[in-house]
N, C-alpha and C positions, 0 to 999 in steps of 0.2 A: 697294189699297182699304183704308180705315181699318175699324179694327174696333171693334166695341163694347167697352167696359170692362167688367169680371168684377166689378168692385168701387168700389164708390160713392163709398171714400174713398181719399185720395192719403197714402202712409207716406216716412217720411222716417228717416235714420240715415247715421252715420259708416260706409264702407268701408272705410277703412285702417285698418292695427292703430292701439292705442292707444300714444301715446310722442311724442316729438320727430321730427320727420324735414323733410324737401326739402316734400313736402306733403300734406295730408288732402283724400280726396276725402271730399262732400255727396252723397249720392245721395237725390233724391227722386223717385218714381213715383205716376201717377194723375193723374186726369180735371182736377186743380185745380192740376197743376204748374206747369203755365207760368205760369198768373193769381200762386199763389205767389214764382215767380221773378221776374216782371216788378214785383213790389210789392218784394221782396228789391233789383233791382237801378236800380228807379225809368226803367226804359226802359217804355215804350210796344208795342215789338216786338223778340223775338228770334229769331232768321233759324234754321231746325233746319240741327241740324250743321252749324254755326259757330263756332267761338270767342269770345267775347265777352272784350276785358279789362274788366272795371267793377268798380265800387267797390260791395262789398254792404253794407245800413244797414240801421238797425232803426226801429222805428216812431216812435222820438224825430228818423228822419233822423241819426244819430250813424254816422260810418263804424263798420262791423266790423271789414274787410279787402278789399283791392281784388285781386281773383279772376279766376279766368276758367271762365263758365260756357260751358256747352256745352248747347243743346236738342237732345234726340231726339223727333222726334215721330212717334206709335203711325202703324201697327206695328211702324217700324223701329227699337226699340229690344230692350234686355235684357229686360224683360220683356212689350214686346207694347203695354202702355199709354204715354202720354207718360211722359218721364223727363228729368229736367233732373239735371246734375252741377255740382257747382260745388268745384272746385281751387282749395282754399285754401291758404295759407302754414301749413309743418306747425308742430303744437300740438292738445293737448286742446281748448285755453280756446277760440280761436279756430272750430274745427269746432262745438263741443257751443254755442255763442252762436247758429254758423248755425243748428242745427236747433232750437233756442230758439224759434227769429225762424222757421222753416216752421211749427210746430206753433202759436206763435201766428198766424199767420195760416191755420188750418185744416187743415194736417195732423197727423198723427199721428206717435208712435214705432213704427217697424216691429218686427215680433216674432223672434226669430229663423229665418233663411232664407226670410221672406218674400217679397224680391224672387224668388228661384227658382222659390219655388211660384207668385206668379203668374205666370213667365215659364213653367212648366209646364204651367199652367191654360189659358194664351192662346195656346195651342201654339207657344212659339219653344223648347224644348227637350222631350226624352222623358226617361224616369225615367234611363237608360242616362247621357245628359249630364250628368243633376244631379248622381248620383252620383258621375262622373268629376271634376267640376268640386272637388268637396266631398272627393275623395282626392288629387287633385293641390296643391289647399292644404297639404293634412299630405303631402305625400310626402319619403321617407325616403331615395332613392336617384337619380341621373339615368335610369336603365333606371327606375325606374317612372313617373319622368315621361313616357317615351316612349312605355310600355305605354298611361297614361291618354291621352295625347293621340292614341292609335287609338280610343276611344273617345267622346271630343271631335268625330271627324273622323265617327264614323259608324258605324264597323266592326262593334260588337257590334248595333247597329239594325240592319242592314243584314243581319246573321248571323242574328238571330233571325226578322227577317220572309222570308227564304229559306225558312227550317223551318217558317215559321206557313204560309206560301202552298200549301206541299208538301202539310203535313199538312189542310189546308180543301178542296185538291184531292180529296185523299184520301176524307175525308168525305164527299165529296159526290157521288163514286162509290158508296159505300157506303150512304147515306142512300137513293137509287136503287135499287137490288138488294135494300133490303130490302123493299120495295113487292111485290116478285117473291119471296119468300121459297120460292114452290115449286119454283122454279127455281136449279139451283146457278151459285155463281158461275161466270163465265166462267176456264179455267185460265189463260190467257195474262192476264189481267187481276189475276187471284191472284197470281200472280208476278212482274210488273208491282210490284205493293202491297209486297209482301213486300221483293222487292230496293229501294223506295225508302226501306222503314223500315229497312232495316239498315245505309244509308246514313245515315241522318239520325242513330241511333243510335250508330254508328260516329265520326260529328262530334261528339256531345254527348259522350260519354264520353272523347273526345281533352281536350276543352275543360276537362271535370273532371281531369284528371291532369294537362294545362298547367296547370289556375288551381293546383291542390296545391304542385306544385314551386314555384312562385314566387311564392306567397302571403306570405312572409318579405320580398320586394322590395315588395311594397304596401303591407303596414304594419309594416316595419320587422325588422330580423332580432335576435335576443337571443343572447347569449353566456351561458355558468354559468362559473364558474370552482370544480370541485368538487374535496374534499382529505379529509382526515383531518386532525386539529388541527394547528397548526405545522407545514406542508409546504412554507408560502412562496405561498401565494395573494396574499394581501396585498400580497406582493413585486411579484408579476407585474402586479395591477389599477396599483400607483403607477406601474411603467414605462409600462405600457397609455397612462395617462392623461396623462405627465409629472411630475406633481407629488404629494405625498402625501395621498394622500385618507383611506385604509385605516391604524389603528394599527397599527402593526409590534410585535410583543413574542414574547420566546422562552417567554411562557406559554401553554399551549392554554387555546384558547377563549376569545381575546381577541375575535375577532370573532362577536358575539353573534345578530347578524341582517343578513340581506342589505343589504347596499350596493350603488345603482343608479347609473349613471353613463351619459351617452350619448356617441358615439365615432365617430368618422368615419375609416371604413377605407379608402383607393379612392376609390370613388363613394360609398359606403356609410354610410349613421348608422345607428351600431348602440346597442342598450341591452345593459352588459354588467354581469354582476350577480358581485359576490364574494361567498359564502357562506360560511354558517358551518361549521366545519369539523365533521363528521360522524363521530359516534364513538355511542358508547350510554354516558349520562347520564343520574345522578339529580337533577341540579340543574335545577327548572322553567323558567328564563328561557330556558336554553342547548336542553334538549328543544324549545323552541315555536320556538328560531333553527335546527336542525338540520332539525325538519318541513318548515319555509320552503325548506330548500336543497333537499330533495330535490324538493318542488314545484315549484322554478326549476327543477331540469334536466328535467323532463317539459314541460316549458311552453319550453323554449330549446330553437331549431335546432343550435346548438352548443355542446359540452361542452368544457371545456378540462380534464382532468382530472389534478392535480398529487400525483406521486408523490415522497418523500423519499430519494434516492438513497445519503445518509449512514447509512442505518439501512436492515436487510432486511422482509422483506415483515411484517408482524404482521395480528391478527384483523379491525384497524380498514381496513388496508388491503385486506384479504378484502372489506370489507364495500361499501366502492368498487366495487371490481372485481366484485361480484353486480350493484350498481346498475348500472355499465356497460351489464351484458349485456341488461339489460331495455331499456336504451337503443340500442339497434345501429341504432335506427332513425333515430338524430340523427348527425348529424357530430362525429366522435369524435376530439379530440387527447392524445394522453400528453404529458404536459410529465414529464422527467425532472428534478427540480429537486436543485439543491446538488452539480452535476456534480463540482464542484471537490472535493469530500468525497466520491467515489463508496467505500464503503466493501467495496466488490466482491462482497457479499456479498446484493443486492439481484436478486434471481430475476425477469427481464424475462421468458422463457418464458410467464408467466400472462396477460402484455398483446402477445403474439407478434401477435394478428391486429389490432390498430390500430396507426394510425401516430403517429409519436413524434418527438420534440425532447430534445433537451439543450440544459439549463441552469443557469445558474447566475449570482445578481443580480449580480454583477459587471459580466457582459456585458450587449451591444445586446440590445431586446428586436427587433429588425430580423425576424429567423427566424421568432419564434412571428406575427407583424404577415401574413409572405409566406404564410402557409399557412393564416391565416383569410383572409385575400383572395381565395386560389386557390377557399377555398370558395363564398365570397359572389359570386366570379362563373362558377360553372360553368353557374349557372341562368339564366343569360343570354345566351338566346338569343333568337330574335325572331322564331320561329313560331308559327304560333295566336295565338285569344284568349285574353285570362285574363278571368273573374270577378272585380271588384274591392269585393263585398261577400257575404255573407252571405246575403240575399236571393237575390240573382243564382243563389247554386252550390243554395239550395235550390231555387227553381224549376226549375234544370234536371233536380237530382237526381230530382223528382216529375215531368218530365216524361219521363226516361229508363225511368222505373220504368214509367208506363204505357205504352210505346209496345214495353215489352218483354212485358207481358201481354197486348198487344192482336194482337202475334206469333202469340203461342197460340193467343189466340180464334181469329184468322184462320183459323190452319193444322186447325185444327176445325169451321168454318165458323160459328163463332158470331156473327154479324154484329149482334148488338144490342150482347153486351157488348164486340165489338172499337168497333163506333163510341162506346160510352160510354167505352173505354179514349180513344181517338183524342181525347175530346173533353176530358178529362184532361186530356193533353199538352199540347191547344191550349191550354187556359186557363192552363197552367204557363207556360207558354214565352213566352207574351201578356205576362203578368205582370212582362216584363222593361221591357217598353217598354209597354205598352198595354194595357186589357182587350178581351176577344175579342166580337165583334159577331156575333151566328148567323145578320145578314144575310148575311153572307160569302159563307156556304152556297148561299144564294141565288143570288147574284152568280155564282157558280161552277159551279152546275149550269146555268144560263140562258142564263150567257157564250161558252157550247160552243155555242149553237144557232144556225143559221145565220140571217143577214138575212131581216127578216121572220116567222119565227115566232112 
């Protein structure tokens, strides 16, 4: 059945990136696409989902480019209204000419993620999809591609309307019983309620410690590379990367301020940062590059932390090793640097409980490569959902919260503020995919009664 259009006018825009390539796709959507395309390609009729080779021209009739469009027509398309593509031969010049020649002839320039949103508006995706769709573009790693494409398929919709269904059940027992207020709940029905919310509870807070661990694999894992002046940081980012990035000099505090570089370890693109080395400074420019480092390593999954093996421990390296310990919560490696100069006299005992490397630029950086890999993929494993936004972890966070006070209520027999707790959660947990309808409620109490009531 075709369905109405959400909107009056038809948007038009380039979807491939912008650059040279094989080819650019034309996407234009809305009520006026076709009449557009048919003027674009001087045909009379285009067959949906078909192919068409033609030559697209402008209103002087001067060829553009001979293309191949393709009709979708509503609802079977990306966003629900007609949508015509047209695959052109890649170039700027060529695309930005076609949507020259749509918008003169009546449509517009689309705004950014508009096709989504109307494909969200006209129900052919839930918020869950969009936002998958919108992290698998920027994805970092192949494990997060996998991870989004469970959510492409369905998984997190499908997770959350489980727990919406459970919990409207729920309510609508309750909503019942409190009609009866003089009467206490039934016990087998209390506990019944009880065992379903510690269940539901028990999923969401899985969910939040799955999406925590592997939130580095969604959008990207960061490395520090942290030191005390002239340790050989420096060193390690140019093997890191290959080629010289970072100045090399035997004066401390050549390196002023973080340097950012991205890095593909494995599967893995990572952003790995060289700081400045870390010492206590009166010279201003060096203090605002030392603040920056210590800011990267609270903000980095992993530490690489480079000690001088030529020379013994001093205050600058005390002062590492306190940073550390406030760190124990990130993946922590010693690099041993300047093996080759060990001047035997360097007290490992203080870094006894991390683990460590020897090195020295000379050698492969092969070793220090094997043991951020081993980290970057411990977290990869492929149970549970993860949360791939912000949103998502805070909704559930607010729906975990009330379905744990609404416990209380219960086991008290508070049945207003447990169904106002309950109704909480719903609207949390809705919030992922959908807002909540209090027909539901309806639907649910009504649904239990037999044929003919």
């Amino acid at each position: 059945m075709s369905i109405e259009n959400n909107f009056a006018d038809s948007i038009v825009a380039i979807a491939t990136p912008c650059g040279s390539g094989g080819i650019s796709i034309v996407r234009l959507s809305g009520s006026n696409s076709l009449n557009i395309a048919k003027k674009l390609t001087k045909k009379d009729n285009l067959q949906a989902r078909f192919a068409h080779l033609c030559f697209l021209k402008d209103s002087q009739n001067e060829v553009i480019d001979e293309a191949i469009v393709i009709y979708f027509k509503n609802p079977h398309s990306f966003t629900g209204e007609d949508v015509v593509e047209f695959q052109t031969h890649g170039g700027n010049m060529v695309a930005s000419m076609i949507v020259e020649e749509c918008i003169n002839n009546g449509a517009r320039l689309a705004n950014p993620g508009e096709f989504s949103k109307r494909a969200f508006l006209n129900d052919k995706m839930d918020l869950t999809k969009a936002e998958a769709i919108t992290a698998l573009i920027d994805a970092k790693s192949k494990e997060a591609v996998k991870l989004l494409s469970k959510q492409l398929k369905g998984e997190l919709k499908d997770f959350v309307e489980e727990i919406r269904d459970e919990l409207v059940e729920i309510l609508a027992f309750i909503e019942v019983n409190i009609d009866y207020a003089e009467e206490d709940l039934p016990k087998d029905l209390e506990n019944q309620i009880l065992q379903k919310l510690n269940n539901i509870q028990e999923k969401l807070s899985q969910t939040l410690i799955s999406s925590s661990l592997r939130e580095g694999m969604i959008d990207g894992y960061k490395i520090s590379i942290i030191g005390k002046p002239n340790v050989g940081k420096s060193t390690i980012l140019n093997k890191l990367l290959s080629f010289d990035r970072a100045i090399i000099s035997d004066i401390a505090g050549t390196t002023r301020d973080t340097i950012e570089e991205s890095l593909r370890i494995g599967a893995h693109l990572v952003k790995i940062v060289d700081t400045a080395g870390i010492r206590e400074s009166s010279e201003e420019i060096e203090k605002i590059g030392i603040q920056r480092s210590i800011k990267s390593s609270y903000e980095s999954d992993i530490i690489l932390a480079v000690f001088d093996l030529s020379r013994p421990l001093d205050d600058e390296d005390g002062k590492i090793i306190s940073l550390l310990k406030e760190l124990q919560d990130k993946d922590i490696i010693i690099i041993y640097n300047k093996k080759d100069k060990d001047s035997g006299d360097f007290d490992k005992k203080k870094l006894k409980d991390f683990k460590s490397l020897l090195f020295s630029k000379e050698q492969s950086i092969e070793e220090i490569v094997k043991s951020i890999k081993a980290i970057l993929d411990k977290n990869n494993f492929d149970d549970g959902l993860v949360l791939i936004s912000k949103r998502q972890v805070d909704a559930v966070k607010v729906a975990n919260k009330a379905i744990k006070e609404s416990i209380s209520n219960l086991e008290i027999e508070e049945l207003e503020l447990f169904a106002y707790n309950i109704n909480d959660a719903i609207t949390a947990i809705s919030s992922i995919t959908k807002s909540f309808d209090r027909d539901e409620i309806l639907d649910k109490m009504f649904g239990s009664f037999c044929l003919g009531k």
